[in-house]
N, C-alpha and C positions, 0 to 999 in steps of 0.2 A: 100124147104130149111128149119130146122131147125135151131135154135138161140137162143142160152142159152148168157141173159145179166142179169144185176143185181150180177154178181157173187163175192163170198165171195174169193177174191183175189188183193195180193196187188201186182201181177205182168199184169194178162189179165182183159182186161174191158167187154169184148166181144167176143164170137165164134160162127160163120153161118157154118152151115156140107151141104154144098148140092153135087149136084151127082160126082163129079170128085174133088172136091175143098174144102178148108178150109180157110175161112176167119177168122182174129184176128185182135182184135183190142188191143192196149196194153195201159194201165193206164201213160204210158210215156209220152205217144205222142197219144190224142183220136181223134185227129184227122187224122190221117193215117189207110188206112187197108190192112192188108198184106194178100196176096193171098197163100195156100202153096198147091200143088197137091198130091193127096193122090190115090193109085190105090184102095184102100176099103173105103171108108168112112162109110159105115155101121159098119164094126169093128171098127173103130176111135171111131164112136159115141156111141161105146157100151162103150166100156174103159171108154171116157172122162164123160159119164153118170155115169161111177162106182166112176172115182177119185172123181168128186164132190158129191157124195151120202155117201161117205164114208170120205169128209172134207180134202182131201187130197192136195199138193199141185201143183196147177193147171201151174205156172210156171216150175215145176219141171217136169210135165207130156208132153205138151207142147218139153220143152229141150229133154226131153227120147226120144220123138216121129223123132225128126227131126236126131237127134242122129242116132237113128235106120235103119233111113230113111224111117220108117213110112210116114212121109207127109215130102215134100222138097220144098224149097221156090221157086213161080214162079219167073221166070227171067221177067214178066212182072214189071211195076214201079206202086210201090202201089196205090190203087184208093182212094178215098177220101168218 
């Protein structure tokens, strides 16, 4: 599982990529973590590697993603 935290964003606190999954944690609420299923997460994490290299903004990439249907939120209830 990779896990990009510290991030220069004023909507995500935190994102884990691992094999089938994407976890978020959002500067709202740091204590909830939302699960969202992604059939590639290699390619997620290439992208979300470029928006933040490139300062871009990570809420907005996030929205795109779910948009697209890129990653879609699990129906599980978030973990903590």
């Amino acid at each position: 599982m990779k896990t990009y935290a510290d991030l220069a964003s004023s909507a995500v606190n935190s994102i884990k990529v691992d094999d089938k999954s994407i976890y978020i944690v959002y500067n709202s609420n740091i204590d909830k973590e939302y699960e969202f299923i992604c059939a590639n997460t290699a390619e997620f994490d290439v992208k979300l590697s470029e928006t933040i290299n490139k300062e871009e903004s990570l809420g907005k990439f996030i929205h795109n993603q779910v948009k697209e249907g890129t990653i879609q939120p699990s129906v599980s209830q978030p973990s903590k």
